[in-house]
ROMISE-15972 format. One record per residue: residue in three letters; x negated, y negated, z of N, C-alpha, C, O in turn. Coordinates in pm, whole numbers, padded with zeros to 5 digits, always signed. Layout:
<sites>
ALAXYZXYZXYZXYZ...
</sites>
This chain:
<sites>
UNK-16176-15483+06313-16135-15390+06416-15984-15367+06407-15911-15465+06393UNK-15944-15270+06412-15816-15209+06424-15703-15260+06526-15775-15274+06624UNK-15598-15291+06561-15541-15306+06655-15424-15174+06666-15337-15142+06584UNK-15449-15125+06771-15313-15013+06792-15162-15070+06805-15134-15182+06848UNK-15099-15002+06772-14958-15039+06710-14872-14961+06824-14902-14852+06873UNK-14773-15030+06850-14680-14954+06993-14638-14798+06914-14627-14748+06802UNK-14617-14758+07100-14547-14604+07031-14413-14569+06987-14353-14463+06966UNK-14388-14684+06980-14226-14672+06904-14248-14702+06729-14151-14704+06653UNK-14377-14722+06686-14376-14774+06557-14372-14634+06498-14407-14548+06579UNK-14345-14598+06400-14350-14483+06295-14382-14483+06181-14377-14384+06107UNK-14423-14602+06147-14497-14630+06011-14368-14599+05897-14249-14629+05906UNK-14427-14544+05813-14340-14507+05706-14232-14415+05720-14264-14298+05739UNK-14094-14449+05714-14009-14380+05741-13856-14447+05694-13819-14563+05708UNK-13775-14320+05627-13682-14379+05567-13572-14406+05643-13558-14366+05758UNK-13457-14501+05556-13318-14520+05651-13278-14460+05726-13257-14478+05846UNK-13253-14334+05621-13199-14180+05683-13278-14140+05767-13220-14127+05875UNK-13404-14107+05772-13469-14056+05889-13449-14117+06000-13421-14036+06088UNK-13451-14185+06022-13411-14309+06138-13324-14302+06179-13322-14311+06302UNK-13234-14288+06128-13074-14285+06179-13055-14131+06253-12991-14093+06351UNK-13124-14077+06174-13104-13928+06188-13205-13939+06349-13152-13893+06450UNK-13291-13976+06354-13397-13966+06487-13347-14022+06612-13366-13974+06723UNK-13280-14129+06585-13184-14276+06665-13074-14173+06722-13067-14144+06841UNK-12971-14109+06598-12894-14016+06710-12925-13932+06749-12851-13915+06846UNK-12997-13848+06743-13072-13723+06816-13065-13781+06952-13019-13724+07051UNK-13123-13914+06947-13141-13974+07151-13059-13974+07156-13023-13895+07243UNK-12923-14056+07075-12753-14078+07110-12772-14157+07260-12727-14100+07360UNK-12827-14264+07272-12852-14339+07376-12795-14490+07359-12864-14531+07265UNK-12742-14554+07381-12722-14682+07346-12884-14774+07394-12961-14776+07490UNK-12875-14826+07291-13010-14884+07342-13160-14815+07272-13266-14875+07260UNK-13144-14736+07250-13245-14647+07199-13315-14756+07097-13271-14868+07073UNK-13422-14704+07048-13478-14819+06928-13629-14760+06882-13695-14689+06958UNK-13664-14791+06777-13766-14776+06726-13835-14852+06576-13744-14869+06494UNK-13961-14897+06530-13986-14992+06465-14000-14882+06371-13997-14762+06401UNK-14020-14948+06215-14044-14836+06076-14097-14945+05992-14080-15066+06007UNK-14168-14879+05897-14190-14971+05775-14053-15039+05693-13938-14996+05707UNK-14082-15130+05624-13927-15131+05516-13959-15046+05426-14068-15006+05387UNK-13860-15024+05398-13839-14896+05220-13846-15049+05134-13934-15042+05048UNK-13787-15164+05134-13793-15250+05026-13880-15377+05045-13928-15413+04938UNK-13913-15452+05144-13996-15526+05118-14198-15516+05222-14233-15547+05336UNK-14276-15456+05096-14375-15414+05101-14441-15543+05224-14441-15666+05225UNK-14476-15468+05288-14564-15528+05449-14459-15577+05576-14492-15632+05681UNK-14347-15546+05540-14251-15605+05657-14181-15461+05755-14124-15359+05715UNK-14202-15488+05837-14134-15388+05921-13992-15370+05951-13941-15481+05935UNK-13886-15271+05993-13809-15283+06039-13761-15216+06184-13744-15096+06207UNK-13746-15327+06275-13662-15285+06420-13527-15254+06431-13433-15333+06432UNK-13525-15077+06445-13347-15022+06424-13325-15019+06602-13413-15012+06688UNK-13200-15025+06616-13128-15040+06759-13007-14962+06718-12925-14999+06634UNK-13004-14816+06807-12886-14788+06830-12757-14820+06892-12771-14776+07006UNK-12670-14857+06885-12510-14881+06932-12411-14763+06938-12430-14702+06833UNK-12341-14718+06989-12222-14683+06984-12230-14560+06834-12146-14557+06744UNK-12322-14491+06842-12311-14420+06662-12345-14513+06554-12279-14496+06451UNK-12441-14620+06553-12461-14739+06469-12580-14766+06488-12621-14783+06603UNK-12666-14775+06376-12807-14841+06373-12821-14954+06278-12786-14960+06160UNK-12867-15025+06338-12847-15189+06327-12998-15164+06296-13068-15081+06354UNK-13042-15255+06188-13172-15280+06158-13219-15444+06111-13176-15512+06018UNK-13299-15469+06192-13331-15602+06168-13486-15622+06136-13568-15566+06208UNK-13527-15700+06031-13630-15682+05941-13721-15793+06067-13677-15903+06100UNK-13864-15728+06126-13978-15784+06144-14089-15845+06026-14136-15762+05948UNK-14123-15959+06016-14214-15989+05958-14345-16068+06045-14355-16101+06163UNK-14419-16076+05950-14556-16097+06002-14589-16215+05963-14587-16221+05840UNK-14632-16358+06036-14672-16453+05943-14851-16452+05877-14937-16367+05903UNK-14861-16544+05812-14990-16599+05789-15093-16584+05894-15202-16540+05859UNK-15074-16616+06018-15160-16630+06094-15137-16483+06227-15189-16465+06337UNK-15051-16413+06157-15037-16321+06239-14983-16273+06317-15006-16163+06367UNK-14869-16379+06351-14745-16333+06449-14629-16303+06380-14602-16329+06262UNK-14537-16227+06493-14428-16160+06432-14298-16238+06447-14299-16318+06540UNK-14230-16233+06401-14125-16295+06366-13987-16167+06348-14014-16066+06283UNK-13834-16182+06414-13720-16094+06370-13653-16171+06263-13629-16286+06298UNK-13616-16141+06142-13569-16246+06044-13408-16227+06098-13352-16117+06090UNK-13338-16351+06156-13290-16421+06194-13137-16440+06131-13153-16462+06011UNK-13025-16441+06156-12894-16509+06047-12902-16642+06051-12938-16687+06160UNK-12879-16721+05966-12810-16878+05996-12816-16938+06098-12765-16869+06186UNK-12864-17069+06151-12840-17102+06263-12916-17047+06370-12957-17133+06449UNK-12940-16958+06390-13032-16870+06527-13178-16951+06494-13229-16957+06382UNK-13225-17003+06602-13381-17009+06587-13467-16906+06596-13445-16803+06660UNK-13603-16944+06509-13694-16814+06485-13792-16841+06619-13845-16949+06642UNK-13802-16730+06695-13919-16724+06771-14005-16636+06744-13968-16532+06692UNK-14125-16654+06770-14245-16591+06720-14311-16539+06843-14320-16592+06954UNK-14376-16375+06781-14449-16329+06895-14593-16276+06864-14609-16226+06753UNK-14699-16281+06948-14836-16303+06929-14827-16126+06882-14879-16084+06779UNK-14765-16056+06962-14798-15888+06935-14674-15830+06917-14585-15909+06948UNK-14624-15700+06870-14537-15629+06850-14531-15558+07035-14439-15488+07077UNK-14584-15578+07072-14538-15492+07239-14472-15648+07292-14378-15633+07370UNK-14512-15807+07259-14449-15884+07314-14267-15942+07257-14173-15999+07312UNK-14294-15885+07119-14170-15891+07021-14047-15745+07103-13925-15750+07115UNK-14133-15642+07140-14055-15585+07225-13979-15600+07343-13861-15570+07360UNK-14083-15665+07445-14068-15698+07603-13944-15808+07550-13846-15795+07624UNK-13929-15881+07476-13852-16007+07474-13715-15953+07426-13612-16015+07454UNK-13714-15861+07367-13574-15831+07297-13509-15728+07383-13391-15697+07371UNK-13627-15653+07509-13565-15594+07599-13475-15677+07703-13414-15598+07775UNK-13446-15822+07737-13377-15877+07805-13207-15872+07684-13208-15850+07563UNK-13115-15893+07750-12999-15927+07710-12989-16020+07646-13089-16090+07629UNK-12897-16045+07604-12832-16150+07478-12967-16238+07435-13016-16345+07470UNK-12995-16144+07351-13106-16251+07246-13101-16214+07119-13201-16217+07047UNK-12967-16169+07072-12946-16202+06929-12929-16089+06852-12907-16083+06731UNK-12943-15985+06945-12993-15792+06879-12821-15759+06906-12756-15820+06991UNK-12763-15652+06819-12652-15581+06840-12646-15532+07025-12544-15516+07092UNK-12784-15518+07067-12790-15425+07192-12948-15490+07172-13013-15520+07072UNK-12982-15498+07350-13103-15502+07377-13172-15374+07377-13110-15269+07387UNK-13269-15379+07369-13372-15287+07381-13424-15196+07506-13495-15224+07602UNK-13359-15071+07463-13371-14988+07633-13456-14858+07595-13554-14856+07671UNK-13457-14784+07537-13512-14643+07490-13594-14610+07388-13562-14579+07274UNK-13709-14620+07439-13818-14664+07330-13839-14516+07253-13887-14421+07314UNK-13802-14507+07124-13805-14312+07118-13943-14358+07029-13952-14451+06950UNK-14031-14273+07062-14212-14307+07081-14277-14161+06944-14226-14049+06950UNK-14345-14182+06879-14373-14102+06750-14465-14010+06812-14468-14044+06930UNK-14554-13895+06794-14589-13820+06843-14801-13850+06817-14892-13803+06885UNK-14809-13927+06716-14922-13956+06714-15011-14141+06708-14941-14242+06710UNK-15103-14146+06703-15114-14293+06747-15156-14313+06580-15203-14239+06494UNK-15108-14459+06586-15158-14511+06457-15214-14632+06416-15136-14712+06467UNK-15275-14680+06375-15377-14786+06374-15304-14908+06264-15216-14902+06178UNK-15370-14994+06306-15355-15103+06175-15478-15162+06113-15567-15211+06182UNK-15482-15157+05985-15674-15171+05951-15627-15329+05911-15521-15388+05936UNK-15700-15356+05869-15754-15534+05838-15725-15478+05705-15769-15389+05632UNK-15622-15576+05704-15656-15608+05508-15742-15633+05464-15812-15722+05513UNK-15781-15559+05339-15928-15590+05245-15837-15682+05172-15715-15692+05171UNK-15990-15783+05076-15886-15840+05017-15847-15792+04834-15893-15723+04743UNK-15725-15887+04866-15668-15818+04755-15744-15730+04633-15851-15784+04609UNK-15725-15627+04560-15795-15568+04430-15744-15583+04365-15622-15588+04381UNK-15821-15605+04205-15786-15646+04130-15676-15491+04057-15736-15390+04021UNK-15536-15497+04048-15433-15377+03970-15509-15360+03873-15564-15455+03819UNK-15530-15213+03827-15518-15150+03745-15430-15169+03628-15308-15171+03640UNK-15480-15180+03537-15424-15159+03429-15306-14990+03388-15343-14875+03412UNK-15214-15018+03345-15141-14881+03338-15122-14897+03147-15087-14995+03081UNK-15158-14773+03107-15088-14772+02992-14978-14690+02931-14973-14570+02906UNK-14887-14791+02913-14754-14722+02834-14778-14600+02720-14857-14596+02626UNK-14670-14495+02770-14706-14363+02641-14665-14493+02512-14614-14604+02518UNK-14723-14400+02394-14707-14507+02297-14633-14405+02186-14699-14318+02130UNK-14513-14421+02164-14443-14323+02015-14456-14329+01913-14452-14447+01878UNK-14473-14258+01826-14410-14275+01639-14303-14336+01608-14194-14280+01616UNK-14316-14432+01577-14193-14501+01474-14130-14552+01623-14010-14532+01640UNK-14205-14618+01730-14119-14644+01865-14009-14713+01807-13905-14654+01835UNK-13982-14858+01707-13887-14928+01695-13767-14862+01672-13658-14915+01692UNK-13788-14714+01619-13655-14636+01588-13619-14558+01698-13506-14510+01710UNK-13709-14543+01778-13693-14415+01895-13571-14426+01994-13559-14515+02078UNK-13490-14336+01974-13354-14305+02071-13416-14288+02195-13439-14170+02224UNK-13464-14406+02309-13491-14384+02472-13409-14279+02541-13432-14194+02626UNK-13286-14325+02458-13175-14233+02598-13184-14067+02585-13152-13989+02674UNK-13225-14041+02479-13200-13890+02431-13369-13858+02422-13397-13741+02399UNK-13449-13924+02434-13625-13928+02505-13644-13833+02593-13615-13861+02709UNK-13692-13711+02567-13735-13622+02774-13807-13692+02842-13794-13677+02963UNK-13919-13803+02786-14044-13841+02849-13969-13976+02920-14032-14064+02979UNK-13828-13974+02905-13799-14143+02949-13712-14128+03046-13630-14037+03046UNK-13721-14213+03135-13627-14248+03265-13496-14251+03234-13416-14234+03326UNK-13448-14275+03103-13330-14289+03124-13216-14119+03102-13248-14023+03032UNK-13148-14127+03146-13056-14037+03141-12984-13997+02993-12961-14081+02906UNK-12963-13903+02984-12902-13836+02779-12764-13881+02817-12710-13839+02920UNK-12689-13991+02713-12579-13988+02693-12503-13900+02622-12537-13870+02507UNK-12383-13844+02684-12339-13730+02532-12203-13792+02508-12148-13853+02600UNK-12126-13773+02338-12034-13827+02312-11943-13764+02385-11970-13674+02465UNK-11821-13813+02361-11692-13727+02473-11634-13653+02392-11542-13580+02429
</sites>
C-alpha cells in the first residue's frame, strides 16, 4: 500500500528550481522537501532565509524512519513520518538555518509505492570501433568528450 507524501514534497526537482520557487514566496521560513539531484533515494529539506536556501539532506533508514543528516556533534533524531520530521523542525532552535513556517505545497498529490525488490541491471553495450586502440576519443562525434583544437 502506498503511503501519501506531505504537500510540501515535490518529488523530483532541481537546485535551481527550488530556489527559484523558495523566492517567489520570499518568506523567511518558507520550505519545501525535493528529491536529491545526487544521492539516489534521499530527499532534500530547503528552508528559506533572508534570500538563502539552505538545504539539508533527509534520509530514510532501514526500517523506515527519517532522519536530517546532521553536522558534527548534533545528535541524530529520527522520525516515524515526514509530516512528524516536519511538525518537529517547525519549533525553534533545532538545528535548521530557520525553523519551519511556510509550507509552499505542490499542486498535485503524490504517492510513495513499496519498493519491488531489487532487478536484476541490464546489461548495456558499448558502441564498439575499428581499430578502437588507435581511435582519437577527443576528435570522436559519437564520444562525450569535447574536440580539442591546437592554438
Amino acid at each position: 500500500m502506498a503511503a501519501v507524501l506531505p504537500k510540501c514534497y515535490h518529488g523530483a526537482m532541481s537546485k535551481e528550481e527550488c530556489e527559484e520557487v523558495l523566492g517567489k514566496k520570499n518568506k523567511d521560513g518558507a520550505y519545501l522537501i525535493r528529491d536529491s539531484e545526487t544521492i539516489q533515494g534521499a530527499m532534500c529539506l530547503c528552508v528559506y532565509k533572508k534570500k538563502v536556501v539552505y538545504t539539508y539532506r533527509v534520509l530514510q533508514t532501514h526500517n523506515g524512519q527519517y532522519t536530517v543528516m546532521t553536522s558534527g556533534g548534533l545528535e541524530e533524531t529520527f522520525f516515524k513520518t515526514l509530516d512528524d520530521l516536519i511538525h518537529h523542525y517547525k519549533r525553534r532552535n533545532q538545528g535548521l538555518a530557520m525553523h519551519l513556517r511556510h509550507s509552499v505545497k505542490r499542486k498535485t498529490a503524490l504517492l510513495i509505492q513499496p519498493q519491488k525488490q531489487a532487478e536484476r541491471p541490464q546489461r548495456v553495450e558499448e558502441p564498439v570501433y575499428e581499430h578502437e586502440e588507435e581511435h582519437d576519443y577527443e576528435n570522436c562525434p559519437e564520444s562525450e568528450y569535447v574536440e580539442v583544437l591546437p592554438e
